[in-house]
Biopython code that builds the backbone (N, CA, C, O; Angstrom):
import numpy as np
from Bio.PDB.StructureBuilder import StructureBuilder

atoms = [
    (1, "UNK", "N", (0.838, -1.186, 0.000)),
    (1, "UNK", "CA", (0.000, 0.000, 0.000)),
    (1, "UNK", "C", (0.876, 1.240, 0.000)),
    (1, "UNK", "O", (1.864, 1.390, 0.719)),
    (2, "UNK", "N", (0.467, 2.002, -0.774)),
    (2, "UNK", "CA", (0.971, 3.555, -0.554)),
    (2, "UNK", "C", (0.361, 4.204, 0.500)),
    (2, "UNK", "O", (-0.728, 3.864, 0.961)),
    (3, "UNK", "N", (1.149, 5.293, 0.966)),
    (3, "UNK", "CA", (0.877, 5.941, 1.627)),
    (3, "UNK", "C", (0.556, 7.395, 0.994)),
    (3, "UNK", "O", (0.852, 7.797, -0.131)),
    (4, "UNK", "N", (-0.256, 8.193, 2.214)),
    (4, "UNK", "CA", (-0.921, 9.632, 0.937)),
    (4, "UNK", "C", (-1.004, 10.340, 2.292)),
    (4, "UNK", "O", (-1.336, 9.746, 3.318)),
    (5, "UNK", "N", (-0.630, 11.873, 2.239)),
    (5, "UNK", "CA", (-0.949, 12.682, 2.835)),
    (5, "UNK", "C", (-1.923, 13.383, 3.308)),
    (5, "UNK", "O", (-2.310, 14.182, 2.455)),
    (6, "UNK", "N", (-2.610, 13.466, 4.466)),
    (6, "UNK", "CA", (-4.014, 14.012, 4.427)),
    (6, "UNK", "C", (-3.942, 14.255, 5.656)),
    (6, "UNK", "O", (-3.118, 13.699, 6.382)),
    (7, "UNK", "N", (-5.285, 15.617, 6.304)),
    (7, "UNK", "CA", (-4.654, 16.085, 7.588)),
    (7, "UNK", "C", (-6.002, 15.150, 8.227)),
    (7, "UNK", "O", (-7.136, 15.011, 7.767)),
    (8, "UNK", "N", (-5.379, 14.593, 9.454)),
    (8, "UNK", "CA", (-6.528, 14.084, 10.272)),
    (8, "UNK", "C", (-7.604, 14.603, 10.663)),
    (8, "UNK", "O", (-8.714, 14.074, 10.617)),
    (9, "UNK", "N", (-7.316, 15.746, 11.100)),
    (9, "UNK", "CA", (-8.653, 16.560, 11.239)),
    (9, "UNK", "C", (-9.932, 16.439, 10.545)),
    (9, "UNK", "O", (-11.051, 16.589, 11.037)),
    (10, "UNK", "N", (-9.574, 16.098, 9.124)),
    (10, "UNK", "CA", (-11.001, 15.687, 7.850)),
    (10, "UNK", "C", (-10.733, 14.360, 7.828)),
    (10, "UNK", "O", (-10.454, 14.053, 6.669)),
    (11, "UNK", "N", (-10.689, 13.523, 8.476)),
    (11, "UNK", "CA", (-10.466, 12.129, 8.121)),
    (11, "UNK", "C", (-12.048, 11.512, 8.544)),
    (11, "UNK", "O", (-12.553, 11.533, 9.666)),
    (12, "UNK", "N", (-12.747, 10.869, 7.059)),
    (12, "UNK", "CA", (-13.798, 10.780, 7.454)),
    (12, "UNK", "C", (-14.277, 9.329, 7.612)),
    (12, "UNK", "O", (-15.400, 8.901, 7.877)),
    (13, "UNK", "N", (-12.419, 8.303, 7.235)),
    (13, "UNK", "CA", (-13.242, 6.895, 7.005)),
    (13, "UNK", "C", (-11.725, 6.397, 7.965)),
    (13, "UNK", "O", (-10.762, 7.110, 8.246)),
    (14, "UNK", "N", (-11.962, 4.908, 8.315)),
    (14, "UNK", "CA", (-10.861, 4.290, 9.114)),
    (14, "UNK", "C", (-10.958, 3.236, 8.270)),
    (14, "UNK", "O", (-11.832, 3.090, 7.415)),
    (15, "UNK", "N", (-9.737, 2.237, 8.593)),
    (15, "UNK", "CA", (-9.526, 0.953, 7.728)),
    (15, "UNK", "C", (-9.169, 0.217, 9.057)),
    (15, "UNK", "O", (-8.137, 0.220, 9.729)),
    (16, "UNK", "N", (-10.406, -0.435, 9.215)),
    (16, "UNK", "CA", (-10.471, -1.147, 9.847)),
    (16, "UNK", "C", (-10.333, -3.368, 10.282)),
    (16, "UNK", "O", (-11.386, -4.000, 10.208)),
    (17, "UNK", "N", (-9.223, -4.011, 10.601)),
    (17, "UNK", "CA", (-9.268, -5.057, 10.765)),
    (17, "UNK", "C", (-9.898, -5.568, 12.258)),
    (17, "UNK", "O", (-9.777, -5.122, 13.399)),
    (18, "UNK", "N", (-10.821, -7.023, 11.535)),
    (18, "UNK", "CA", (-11.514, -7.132, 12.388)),
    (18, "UNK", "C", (-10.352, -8.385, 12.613)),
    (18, "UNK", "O", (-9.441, -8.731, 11.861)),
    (19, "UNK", "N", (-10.802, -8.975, 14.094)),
    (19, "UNK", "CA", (-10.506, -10.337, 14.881)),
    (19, "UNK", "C", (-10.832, -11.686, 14.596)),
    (19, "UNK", "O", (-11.946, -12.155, 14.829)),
    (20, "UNK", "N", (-9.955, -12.285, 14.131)),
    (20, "UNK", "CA", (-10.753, -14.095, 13.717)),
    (20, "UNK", "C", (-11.210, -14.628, 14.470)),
    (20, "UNK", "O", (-12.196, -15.361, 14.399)),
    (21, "UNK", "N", (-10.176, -14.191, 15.891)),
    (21, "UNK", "CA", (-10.468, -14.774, 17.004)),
    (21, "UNK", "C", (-11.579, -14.073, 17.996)),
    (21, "UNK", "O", (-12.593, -14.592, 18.462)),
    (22, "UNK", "N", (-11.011, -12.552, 18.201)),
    (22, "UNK", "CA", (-11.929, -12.142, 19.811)),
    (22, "UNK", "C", (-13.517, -11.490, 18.938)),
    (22, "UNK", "O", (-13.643, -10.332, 18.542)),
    (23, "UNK", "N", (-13.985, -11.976, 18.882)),
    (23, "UNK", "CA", (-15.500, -10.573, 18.594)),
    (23, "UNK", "C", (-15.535, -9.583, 19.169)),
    (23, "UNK", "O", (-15.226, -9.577, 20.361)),
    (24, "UNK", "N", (-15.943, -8.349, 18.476)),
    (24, "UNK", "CA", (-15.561, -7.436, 18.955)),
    (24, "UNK", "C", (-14.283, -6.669, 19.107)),
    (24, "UNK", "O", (-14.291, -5.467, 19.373)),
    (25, "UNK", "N", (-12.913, -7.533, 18.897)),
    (25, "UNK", "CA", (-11.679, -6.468, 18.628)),
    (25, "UNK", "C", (-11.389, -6.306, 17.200)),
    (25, "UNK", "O", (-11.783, -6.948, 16.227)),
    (26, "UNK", "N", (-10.458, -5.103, 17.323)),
    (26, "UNK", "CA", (-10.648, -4.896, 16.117)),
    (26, "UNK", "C", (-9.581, -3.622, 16.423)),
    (26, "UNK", "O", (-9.551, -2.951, 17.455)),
    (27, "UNK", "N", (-8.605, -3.458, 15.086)),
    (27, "UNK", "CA", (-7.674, -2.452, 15.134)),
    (27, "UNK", "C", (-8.012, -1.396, 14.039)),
    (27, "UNK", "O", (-8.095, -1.921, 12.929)),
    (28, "UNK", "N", (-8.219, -0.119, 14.046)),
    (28, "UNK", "CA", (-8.706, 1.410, 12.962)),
    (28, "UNK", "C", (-7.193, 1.812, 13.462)),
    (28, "UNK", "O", (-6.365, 1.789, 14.372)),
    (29, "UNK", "N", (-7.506, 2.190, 12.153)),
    (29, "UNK", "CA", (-6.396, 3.597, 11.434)),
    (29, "UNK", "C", (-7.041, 4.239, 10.539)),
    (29, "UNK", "O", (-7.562, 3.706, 9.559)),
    (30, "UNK", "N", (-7.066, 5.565, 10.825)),
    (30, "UNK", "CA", (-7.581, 6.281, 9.668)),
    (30, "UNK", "C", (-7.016, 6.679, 8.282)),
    (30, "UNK", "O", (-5.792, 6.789, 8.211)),
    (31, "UNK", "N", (-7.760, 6.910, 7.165)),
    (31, "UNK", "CA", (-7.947, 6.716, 6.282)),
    (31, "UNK", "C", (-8.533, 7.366, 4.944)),
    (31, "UNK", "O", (-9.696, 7.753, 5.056)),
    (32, "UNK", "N", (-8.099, 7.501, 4.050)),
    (32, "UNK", "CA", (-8.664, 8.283, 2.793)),
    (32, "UNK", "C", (-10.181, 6.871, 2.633)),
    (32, "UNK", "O", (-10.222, 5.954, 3.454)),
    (33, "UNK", "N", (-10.992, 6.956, 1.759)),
    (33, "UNK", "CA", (-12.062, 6.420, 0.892)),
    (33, "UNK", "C", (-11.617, 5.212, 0.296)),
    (33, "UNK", "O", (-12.353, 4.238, 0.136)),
    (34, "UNK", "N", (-10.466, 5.258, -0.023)),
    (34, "UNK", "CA", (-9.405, 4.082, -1.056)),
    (34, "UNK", "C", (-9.027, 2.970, 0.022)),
    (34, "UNK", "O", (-8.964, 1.795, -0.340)),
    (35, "UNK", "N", (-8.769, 3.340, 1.379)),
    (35, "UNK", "CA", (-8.391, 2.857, 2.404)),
    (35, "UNK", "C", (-6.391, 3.067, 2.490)),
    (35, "UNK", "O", (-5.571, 2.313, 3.015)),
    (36, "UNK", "N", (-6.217, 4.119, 1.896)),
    (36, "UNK", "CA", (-4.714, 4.526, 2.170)),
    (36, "UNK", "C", (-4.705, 4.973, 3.453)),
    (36, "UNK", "O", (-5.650, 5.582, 3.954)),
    (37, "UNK", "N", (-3.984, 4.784, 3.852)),
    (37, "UNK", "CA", (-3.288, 5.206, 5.473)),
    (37, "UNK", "C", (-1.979, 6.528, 5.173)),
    (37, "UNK", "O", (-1.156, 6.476, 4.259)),
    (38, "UNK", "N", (-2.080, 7.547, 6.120)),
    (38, "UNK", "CA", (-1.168, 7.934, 6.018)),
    (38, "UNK", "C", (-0.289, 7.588, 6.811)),
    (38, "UNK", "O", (-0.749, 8.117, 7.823)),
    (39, "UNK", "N", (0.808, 7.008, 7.199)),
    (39, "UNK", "CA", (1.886, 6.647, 7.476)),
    (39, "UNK", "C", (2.215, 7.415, 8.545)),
    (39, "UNK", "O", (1.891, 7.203, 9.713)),
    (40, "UNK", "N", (2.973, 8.457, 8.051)),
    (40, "UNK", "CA", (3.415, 9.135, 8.534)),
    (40, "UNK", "C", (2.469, 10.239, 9.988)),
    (40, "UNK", "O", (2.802, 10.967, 10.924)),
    (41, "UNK", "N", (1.576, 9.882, 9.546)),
    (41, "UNK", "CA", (0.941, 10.938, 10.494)),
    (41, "UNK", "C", (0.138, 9.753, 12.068)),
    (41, "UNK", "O", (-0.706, 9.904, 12.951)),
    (42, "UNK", "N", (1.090, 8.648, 11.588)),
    (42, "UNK", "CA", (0.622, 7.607, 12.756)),
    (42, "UNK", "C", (1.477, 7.998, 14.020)),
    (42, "UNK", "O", (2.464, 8.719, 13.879)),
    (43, "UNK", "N", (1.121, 7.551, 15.181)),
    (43, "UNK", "CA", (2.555, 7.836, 16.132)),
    (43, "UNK", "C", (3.311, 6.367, 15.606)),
    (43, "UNK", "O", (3.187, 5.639, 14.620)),
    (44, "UNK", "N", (4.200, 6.368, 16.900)),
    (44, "UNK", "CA", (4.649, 5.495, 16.606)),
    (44, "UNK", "C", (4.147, 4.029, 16.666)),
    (44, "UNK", "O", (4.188, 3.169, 15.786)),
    (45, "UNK", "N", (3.513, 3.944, 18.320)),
    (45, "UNK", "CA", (2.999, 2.505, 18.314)),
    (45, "UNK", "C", (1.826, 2.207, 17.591)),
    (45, "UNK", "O", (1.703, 1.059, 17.164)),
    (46, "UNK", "N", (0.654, 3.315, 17.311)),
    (46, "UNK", "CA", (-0.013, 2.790, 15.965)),
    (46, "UNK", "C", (0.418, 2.453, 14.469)),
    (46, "UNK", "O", (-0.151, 1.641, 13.740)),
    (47, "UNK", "N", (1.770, 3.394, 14.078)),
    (47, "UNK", "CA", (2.248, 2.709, 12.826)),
    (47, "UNK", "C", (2.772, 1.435, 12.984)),
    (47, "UNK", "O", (2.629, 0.698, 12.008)),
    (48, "UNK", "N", (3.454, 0.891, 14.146)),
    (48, "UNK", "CA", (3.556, -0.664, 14.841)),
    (48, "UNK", "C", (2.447, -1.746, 14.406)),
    (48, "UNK", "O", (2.655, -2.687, 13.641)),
    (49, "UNK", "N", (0.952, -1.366, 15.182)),
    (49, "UNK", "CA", (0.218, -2.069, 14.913)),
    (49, "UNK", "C", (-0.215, -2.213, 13.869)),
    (49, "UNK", "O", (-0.672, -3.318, 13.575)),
    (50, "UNK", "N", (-0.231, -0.953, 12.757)),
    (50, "UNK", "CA", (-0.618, -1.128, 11.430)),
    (50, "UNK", "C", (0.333, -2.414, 10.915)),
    (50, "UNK", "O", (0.052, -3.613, 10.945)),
    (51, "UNK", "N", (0.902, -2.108, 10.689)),
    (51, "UNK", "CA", (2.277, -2.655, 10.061)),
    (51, "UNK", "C", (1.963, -4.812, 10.952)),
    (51, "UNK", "O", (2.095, -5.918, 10.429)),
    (52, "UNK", "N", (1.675, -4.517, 11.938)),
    (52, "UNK", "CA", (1.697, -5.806, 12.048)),
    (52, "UNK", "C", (0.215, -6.446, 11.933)),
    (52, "UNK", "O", (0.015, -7.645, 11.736)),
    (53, "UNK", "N", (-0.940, -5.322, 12.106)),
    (53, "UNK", "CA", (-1.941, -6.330, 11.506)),
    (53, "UNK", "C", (-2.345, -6.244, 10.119)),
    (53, "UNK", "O", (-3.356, -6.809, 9.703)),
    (54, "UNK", "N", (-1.457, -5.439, 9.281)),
    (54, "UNK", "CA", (-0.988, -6.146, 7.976)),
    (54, "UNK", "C", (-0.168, -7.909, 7.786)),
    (54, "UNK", "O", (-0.202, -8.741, 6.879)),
    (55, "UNK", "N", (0.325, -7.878, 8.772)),
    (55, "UNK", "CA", (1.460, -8.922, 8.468)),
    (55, "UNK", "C", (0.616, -9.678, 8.919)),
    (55, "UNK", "O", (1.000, -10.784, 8.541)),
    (56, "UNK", "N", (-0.352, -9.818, 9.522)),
    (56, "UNK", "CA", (-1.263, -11.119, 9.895)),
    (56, "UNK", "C", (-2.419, -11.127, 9.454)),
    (56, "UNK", "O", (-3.253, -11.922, 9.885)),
    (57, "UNK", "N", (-2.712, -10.151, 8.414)),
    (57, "UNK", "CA", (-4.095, -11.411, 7.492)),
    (57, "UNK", "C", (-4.351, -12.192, 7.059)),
    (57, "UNK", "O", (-3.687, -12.668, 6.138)),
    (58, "UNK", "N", (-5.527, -12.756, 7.541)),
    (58, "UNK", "CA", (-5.786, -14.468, 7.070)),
    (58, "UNK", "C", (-5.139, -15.045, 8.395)),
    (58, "UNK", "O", (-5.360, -16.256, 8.406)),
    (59, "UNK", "N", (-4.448, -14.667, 9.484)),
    (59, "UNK", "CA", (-4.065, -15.135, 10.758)),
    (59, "UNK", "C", (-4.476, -15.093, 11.559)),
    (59, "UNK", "O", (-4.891, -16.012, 12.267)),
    (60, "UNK", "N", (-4.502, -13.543, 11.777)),
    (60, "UNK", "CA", (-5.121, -13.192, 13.301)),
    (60, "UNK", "C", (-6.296, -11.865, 12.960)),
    (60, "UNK", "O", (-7.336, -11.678, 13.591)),
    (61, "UNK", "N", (-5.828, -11.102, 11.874)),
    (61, "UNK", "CA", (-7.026, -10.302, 11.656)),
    (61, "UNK", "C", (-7.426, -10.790, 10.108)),
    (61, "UNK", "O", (-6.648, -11.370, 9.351)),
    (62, "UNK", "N", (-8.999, -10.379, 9.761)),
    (62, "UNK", "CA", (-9.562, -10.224, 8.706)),
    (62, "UNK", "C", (-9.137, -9.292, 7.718)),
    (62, "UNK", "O", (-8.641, -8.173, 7.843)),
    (63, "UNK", "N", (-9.374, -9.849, 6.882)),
    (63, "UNK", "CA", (-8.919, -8.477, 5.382)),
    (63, "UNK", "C", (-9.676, -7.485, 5.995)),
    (63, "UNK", "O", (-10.797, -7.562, 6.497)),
    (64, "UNK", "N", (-8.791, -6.387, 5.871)),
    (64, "UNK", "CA", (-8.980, -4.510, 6.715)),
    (64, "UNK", "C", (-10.455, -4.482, 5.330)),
    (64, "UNK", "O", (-10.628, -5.169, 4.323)),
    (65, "UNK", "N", (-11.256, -3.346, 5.947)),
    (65, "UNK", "CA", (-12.593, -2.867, 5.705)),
    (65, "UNK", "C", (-12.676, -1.518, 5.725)),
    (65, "UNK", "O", (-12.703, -1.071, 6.872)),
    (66, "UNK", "N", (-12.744, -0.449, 4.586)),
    (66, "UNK", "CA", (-12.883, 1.127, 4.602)),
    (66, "UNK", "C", (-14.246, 0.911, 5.118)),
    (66, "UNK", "O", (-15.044, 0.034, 4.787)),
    (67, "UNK", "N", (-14.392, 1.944, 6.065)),
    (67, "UNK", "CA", (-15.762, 2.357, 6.989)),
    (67, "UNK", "C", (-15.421, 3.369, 7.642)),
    (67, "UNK", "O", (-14.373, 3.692, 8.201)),
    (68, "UNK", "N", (-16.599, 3.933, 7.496)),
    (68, "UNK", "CA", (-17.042, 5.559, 7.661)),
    (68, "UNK", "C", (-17.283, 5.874, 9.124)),
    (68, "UNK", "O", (-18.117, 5.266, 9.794)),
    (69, "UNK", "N", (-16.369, 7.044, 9.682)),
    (69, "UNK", "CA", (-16.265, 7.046, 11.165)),
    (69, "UNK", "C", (-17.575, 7.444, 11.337)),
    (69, "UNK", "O", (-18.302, 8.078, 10.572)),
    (70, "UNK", "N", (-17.880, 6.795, 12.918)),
    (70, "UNK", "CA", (-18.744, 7.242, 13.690)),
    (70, "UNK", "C", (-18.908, 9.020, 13.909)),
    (70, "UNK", "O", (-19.762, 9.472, 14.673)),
]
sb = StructureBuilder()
sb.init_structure("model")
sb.init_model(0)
sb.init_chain("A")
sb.init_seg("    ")
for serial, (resi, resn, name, xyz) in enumerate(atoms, 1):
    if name == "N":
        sb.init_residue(resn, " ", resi, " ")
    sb.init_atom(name, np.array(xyz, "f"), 0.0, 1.0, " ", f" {name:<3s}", serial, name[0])
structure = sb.get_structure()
């Protein structure tokens, strides 16, 4: 995935992975419409978790889901 610049403040959708295992957990990062993440504008331990519940789909989380914040 690329990453794209955008200010959080208008961030109107998250990309969200759900849990194979727990119901109900589930890791968001926000997100353009496309489901790009900006990277850079993560701290640190959320660009962590991005990055690793990428590395575990089909493992431990579900293929990520663009959805429109609350």
């Amino acid at each position: 995935m690329n990453t794209v610049t955008m200010p959080l403040s208008s961030v109107d959708y998250e990309l969200r992975f759900r849990s194979l295992f727990n119901e109900g957990r589930a890791l968001a990062f926000p997100c353009d419409a496309q489901g790009h993440v900006d990277m850079d504008a993560l701290s640190e331990r959320a660009r962590g978790n991005y990055l690793y519940a990428r590395a575990v789909v089909g493992r431990e989380f579900a293929t990520p889901a663009v959805q429109r914040c609350h």
